[in-house]
N, C-alpha and C positions, 0 to 999 in steps of 0.2 A: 269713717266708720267701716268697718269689715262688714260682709255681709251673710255670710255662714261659716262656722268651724263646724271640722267634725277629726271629732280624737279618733286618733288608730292603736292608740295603747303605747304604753313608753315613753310615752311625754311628748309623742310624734303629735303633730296638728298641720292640717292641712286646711286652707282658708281660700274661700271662694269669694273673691272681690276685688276691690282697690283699696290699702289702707288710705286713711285721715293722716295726712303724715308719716313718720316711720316709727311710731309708739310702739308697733312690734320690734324692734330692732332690724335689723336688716333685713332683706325680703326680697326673694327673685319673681319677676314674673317673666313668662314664658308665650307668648304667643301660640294657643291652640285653639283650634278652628272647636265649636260644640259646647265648647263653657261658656262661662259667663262674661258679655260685652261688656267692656268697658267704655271710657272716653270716646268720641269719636266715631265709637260701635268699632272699637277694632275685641278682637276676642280675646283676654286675659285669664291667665291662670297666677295665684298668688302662691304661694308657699311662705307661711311664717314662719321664724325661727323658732326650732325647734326646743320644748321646754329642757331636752337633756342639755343645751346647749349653752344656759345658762349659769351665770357664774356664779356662786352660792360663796357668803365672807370667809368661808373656811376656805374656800380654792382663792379667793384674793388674795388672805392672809398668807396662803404657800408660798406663793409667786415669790423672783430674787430677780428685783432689778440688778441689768447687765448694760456694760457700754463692752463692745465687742469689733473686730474688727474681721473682714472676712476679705480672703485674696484666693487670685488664680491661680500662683505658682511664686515659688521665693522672687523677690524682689519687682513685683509687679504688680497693676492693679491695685489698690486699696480701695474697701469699703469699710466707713466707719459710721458705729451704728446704737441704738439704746434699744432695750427690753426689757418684758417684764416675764418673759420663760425664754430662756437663751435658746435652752434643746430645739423647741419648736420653730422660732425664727431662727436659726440655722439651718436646722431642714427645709426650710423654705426655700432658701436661697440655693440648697444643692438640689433643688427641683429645676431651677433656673426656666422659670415658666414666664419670666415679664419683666420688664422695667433694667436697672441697672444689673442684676446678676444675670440674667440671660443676655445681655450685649456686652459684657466683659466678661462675663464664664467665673463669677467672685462666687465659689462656693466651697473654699478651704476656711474652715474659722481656724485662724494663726494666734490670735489673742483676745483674750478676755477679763475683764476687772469686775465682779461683784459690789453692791452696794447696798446698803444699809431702807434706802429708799429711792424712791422711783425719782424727787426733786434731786439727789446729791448725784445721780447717775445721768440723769440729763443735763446739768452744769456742765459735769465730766465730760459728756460727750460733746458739750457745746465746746469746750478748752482745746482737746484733743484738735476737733476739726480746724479750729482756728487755728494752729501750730502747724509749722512745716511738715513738708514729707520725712525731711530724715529725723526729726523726732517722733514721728509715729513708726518708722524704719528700725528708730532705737527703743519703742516701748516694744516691741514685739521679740529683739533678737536679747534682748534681756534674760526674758522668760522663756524662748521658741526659738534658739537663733540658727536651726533647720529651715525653718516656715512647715513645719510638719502640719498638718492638717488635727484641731483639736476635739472636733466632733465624734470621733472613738471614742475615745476616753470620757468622753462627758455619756455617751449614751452605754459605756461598759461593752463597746462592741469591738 
């Protein structure tokens, strides 16, 4: 159980406590000295996620599953990948802030396949990964065979 919210307008809520679980959906806390103890009596600050943050069936329904494939530089590197907003995990990756695109620097998207549904895209990507390098070498120079970078284009920039 949360133990206070107080709205700040905008759908913003900020919660003072520990959740029951993660019923809020994700939720940082922050160690600050003056708020409210938690556990152990160490000092806890919760922040619930935020109601703008929330996905309403109209923004489900937008969504286009993608299996995608993201590289450093022609013939290097390969990441291969599923989604349900291409734009935005791709900018992810040209953040390269963690995990596999910040230790290999994968943040050119070279190719992309759209799907009908999130199950037919994730088969897809299961296929894809299972298959050699130079059939993924050959789905990409089919359609990109530069390795140009496809993330312009998709964001019109």
């Amino acid at each position: 159980m949360l133990d206070e919210r107080f709205d700040f307008g905008g759908g913003h809520e900020v919660v003072f406590g520990l959740p029951a679980g993660v019923a809020q959906g994700r939720w940082l806390e922050i160690a600050s000295p003056g708020l409210h103890r938690g556990r152990n009596d160490v000092p806890k600050f919760v922040i619930a996620r935020s109601a703008a943050t929330k996905q309403s069936p109209a923004m489900r329904e937008e969504r286009q599953p993608a299996v995608y494939m993201m590289s450093n530089r022609k013939d290097g590197v390969l990441y291969v990948g599923v989604t349900s907003d291409l734009i935005a995990r791709a900018w992810q990756h040209r953040q390269k802030q963690h995990g596999f695109s910040a230790r290999y620097r994968c943040d050119k998207l070279v190719w992309f396949e759209l799907h009908g549904d999130m199950h037919s895209a994730i088969t897809r990507e299961k296929q894809i990964k299972a298959g050699s390098r130079a059939k993924k070498v050959a789905l990409i120079e089919v359609e990109n065979p530069e390795w140009r970078d496809l993330y312009p284009e998709l964001t019109g920039g």
